[in-house]
C-alpha positions, 0 to 999 in steps of 0.5 A: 580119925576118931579113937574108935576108928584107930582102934578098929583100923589098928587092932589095939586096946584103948589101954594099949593105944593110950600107953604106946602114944605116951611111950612115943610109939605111936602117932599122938593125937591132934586137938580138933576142938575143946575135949575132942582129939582125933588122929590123922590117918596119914599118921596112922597109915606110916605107923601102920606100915612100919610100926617099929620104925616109927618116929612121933613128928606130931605134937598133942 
């Protein structure tokens, strides 16, 4: 998923997002290619259904 698309699918800011990722509360980007990066919506969709008992598996 693009960053637009987690931010519409998690209703977060772009601060907001960037600042739980590096926090370790949510779900950390996956390079797609040299300066682009995306999310896996598997990822988002676990944080999603439990974002207090989420744990980062994912690596950037």
């Amino acid at each position: 998923m693009r960053e637009k698309d987690v931010l519409d699918a998690t209703s977060l800011s772009r601060t907001t997002l960037w600042r739980v990722i590096k926090s370790g509360q949510f779900p950390r980007p996956v390079r797609i290619s040299p300066g682009r990066v995306g999310w896996r919506e598997s990822a988002i969709i676990a944080w999603q259904e439990n974002p207090g008992k989420w744990c980062s598996t994912d690596a950037l």
